[in-house]
N, C-alpha and C positions, 0 to 999 in steps of 0.2 A: 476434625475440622473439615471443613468447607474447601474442597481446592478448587475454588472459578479462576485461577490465574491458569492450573494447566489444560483445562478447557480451549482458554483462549488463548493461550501462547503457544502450546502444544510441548514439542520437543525442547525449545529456549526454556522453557520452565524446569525441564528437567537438567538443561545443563546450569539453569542457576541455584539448584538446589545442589547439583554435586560442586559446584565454587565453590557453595557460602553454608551449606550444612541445610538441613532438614527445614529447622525452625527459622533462622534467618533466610534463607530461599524462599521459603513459604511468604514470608512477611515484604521481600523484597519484590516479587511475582506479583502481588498482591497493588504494592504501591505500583508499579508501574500499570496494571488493569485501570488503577483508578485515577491516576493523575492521565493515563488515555481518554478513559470517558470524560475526564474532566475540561480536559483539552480543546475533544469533539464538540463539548455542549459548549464554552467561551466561545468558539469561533463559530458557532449557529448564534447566536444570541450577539454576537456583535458584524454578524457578515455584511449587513450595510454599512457600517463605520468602514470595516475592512475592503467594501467594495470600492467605495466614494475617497479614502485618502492613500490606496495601495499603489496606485496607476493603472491597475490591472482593470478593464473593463470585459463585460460580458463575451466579445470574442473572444478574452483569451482564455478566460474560462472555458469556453467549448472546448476551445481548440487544445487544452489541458486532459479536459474531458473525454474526446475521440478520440485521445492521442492513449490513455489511459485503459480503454474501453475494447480498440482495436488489438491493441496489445495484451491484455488478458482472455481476450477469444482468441487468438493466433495461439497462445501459450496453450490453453487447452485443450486447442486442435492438435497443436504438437508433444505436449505431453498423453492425450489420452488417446488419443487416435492412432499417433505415429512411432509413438512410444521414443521419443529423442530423453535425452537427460534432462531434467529442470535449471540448470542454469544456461546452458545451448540453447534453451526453449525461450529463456526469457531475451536471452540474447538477440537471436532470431527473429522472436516475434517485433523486440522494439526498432530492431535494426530494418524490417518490413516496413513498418508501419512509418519510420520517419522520411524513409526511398520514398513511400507511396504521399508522403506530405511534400515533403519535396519536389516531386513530379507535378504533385496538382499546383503550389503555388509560383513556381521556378518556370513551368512549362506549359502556363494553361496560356 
């Protein structure tokens, strides 16, 4: 059989295979791949519905977006660069990134 779940889950795949056994992991792994993609393409395919009746408009998208963006280049700077742990990393980096949001909106 085909495993694209431990592709994309990586490691999570492997601990759901030791919970739930070989053949149920496999099948479990598998549902959560697709009810993801399934997920992904609903909310591309209704994102104008979801823009126009969520409240959230286009700023705050960005600001979801750099908030997101800044935070994953800091994480890589400090995991691969500086070699810190990966969760002090992610810690770090969101903990930067929302000082540096703060400063800009609080103090411009």
């Amino acid at each position: 059989m085909i495993d694209i779940a431990s592709l994309v889950l990586g490691s999570f795949q492997d601990t759901i295979v030791t919970a739930f056994g070989p053949t149920f992991g496999w099948i479990m792994g598998h549902i959560i791949v697709l009810l993801s993609i399934v997920s992904v393409l609903w909310v591309i395919k209704n994102r104008n519905h979801i823009l126009k009746e969520s409240g959230w408009g286009y700023s705050n998208l960005q600001d979801v977006t750099v908030i997101l963006l800044l935070t994953g280049f800091q994480y890589i700077i400090y995991v691969n660069l500086l070699e810190f742990p990966e969760t002090a990393s992610l810690g770090l980096g969101l903990f930067v990134t929302m000082s540096l949001r703060w400063h800009i909106l609080v103090l411009e």
